[in-house]
C-alpha positions in Angstrom: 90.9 367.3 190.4 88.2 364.5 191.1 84.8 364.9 192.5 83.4 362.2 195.0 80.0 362.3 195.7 76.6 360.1 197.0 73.6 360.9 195.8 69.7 360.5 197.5 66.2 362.0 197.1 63.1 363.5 199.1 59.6 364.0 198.1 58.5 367.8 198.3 56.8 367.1 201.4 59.6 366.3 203.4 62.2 369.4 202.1 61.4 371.7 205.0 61.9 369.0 207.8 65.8 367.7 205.4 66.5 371.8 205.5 66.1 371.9 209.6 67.5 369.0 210.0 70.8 369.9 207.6 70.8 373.2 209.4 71.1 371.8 212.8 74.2 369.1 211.5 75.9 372.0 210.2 75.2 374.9 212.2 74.5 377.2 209.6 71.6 378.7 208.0 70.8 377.6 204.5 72.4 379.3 201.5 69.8 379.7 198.6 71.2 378.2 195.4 69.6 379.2 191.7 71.5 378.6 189.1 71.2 378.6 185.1 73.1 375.8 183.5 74.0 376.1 180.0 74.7 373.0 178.3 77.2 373.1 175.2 78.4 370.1 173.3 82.6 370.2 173.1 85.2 367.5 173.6 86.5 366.8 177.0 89.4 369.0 178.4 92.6 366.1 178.7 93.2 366.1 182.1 95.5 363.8 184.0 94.1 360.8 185.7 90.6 360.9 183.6 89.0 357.9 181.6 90.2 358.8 178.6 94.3 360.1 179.6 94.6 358.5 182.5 98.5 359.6 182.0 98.2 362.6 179.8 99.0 361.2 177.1 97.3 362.4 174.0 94.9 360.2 171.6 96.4 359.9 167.8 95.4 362.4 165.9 93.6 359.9 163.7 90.5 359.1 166.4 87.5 361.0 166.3 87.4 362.8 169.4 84.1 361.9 171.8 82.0 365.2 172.7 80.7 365.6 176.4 78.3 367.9 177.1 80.3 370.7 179.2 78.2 373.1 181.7 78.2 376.9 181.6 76.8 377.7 185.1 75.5 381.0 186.0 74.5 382.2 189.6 70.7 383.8 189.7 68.9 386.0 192.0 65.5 386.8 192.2 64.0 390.0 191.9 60.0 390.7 193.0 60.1 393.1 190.7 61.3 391.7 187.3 62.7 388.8 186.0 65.9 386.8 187.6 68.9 389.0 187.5 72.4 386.8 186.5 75.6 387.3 188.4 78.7 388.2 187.3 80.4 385.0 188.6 80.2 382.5 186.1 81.6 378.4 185.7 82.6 376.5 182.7 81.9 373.3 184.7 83.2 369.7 182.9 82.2 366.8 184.2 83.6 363.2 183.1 82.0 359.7 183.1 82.6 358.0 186.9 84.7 355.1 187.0 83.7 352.0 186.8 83.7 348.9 189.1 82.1 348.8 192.6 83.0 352.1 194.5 81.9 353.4 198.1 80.9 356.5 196.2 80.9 358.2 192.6 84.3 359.1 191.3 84.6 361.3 188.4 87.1 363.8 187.2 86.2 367.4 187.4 87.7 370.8 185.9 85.8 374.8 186.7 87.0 377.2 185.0 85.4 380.6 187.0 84.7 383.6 184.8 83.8 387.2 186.1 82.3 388.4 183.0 82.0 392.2 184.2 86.1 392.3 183.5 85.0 391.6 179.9 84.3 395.0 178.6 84.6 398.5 180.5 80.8 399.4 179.5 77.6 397.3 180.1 76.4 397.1 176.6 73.2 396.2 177.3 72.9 394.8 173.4 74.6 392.3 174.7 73.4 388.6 175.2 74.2 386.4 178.6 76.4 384.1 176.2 78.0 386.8 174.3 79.2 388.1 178.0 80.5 384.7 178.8 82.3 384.4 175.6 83.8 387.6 175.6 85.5 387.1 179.5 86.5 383.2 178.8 90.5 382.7 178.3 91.7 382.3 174.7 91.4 378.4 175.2 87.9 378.5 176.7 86.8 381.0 173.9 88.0 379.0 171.1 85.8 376.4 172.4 82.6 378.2 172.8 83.0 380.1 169.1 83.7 377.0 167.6 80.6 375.7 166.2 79.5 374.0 169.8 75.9 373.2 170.3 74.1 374.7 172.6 71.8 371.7 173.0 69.5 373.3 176.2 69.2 374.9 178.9 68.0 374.0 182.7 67.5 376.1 186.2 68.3 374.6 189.4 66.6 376.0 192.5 67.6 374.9 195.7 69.9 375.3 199.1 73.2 374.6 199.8 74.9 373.5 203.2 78.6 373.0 204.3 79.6 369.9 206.8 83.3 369.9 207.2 84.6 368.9 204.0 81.5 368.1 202.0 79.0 370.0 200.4 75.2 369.1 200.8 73.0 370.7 198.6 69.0 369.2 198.0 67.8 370.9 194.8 65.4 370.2 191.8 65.7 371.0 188.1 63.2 373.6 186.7 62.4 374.3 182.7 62.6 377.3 180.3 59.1 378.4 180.1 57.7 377.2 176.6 58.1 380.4 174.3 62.4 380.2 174.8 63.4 379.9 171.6 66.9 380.1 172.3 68.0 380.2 176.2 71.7 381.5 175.7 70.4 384.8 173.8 67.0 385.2 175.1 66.4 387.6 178.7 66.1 385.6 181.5 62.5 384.8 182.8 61.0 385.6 186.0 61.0 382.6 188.4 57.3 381.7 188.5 57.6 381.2 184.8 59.7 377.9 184.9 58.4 374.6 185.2 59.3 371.8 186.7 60.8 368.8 185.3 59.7 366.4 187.7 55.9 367.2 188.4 56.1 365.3 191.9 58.6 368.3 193.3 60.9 366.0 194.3 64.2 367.4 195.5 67.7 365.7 194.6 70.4 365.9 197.6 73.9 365.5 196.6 76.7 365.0 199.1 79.9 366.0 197.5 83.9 366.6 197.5 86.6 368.0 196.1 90.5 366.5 196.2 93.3 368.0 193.9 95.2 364.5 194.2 93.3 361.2 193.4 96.9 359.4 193.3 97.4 360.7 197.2 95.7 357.4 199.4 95.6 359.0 202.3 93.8 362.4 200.6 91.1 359.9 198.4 91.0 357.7 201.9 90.0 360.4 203.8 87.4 362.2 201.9 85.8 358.1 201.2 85.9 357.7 204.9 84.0 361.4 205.4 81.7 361.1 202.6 80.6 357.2 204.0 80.7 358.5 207.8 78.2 361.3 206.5 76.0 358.9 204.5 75.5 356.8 208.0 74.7 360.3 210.1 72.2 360.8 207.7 70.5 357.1 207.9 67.1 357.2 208.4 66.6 360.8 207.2 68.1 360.7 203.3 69.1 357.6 201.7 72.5 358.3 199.9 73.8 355.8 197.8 75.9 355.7 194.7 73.9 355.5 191.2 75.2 353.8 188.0 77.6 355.4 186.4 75.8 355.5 183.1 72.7 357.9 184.6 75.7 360.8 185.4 77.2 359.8 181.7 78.0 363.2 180.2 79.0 361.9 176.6 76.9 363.8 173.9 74.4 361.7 172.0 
């Protein structure tokens, strides 16, 4: 599958009027999105009509195969009481590099793999580390991966909200840091939320506008979802500048 998206950006300031105003385009409320995102270094997953196999066709067995930094995503909530609780719905998200030339919006190839890592073992063992739970309930493929020397190279949170407009998905969210004594995120307990810091010290908040199509090969499907994504990106004129970024600042090829 492919993921189009536009990107944009709003100072802290501005977040609460952006929220009423998404609200009132999409008649909904908005959904409060934490996440943890895991970052693990692996090589890319071939999938058909990406950079690298753009017909499935495997690479010689020869070439060194180029690591990307794959996603283990991990829904949050907070509790007064304690420290952020993780749900039991997890994502091994992949995310290639965009195409290149001049596009309307960012085209990139996407794969989630969704875990539900209670089905993993019929007792809570409470000895038991966030990434040892997501190990044990990934598929044999998936879990070869993980236990296979990858690096963990860091961890992030991302706070935010999420909206629905037809087919797109319109979430305005900012990235927030481990708090300093993490020595390793993947085994450590989860922090409470006023211990992470922000990455960006402004407080500015990042709004992605994004889709999903199963067919990239399909014009009228990758026509249509261009022509919703653009149509969306005028509405919002004047309120959220989205735009298309260079494809080399969404690169997810380990360094």
């Amino acid at each position: 599958m492919h993921e189009l998206l536009l990107l944009g950006q709003v100072p802290a300031s501005s977040r609460v009027l952006v929220l009423k105003i998404f609200a009132g385009i999409t008649g909904m409320q908005p959904q409060h999105l934490l996440e943890k995102h895991l970052v693990y270094r692996a090589p890319a997953p071939q999938i058909e009509g990406s950079v690298r196999y753009p017909n499935k066709q495997n690479p010689a067995s020869s070439e060194p195969r180029q690591e990307y930094n794959h996603h283990v995503v991990v829904g949050l909530t907070e509790d007064e009481s304690g420290p952020l609780r993780g749900s039991d719905s997890v994502t091994n998200q992949f995310r290639d590099l965009a195409e290149a030339g001049n596009k309307p919006v960012v085209i990139r190839v996407a794969s989630d793999t969704k875990l539900i890592i209670s089905q993993a073992y019929e007792v809570e063992d409470v000895t038991m580390s966030l990434w040892d739970k997501i190990v044990a309930a990934a598929p044999a493929p998936l879990k070869a991966q993980l236990t296979s020397g990858s690096i963990r190279k860091r961890s992030y949170y991302q706070d935010g909200h999420r909206f629905i407009h037809n087919n797109i998905t319109i979430q305005i969210f900012r990235i927030l840091k481990e708090p300093l004594d993490v020595p390793d995120p993947a085994n450590s307990e989860l922090p409470r939320f006023e211990e992470l810091r922000l990455l960006d010290d402004s407080g500015a908040y990042t709004v992605q506008a994004s889709m999903i199509i199963e067919d990239r090969n399909k014009p009228e499907i990758f026509d249509a979802a261009v022509k919703e994504l653009l149509e969306f990106k005028e509405l919002m004129r004047g309120c959220v500048d989205l735009r298309t970024v260079d494809r080399h600042a969404l690169d997810t090829r380990a360094r």
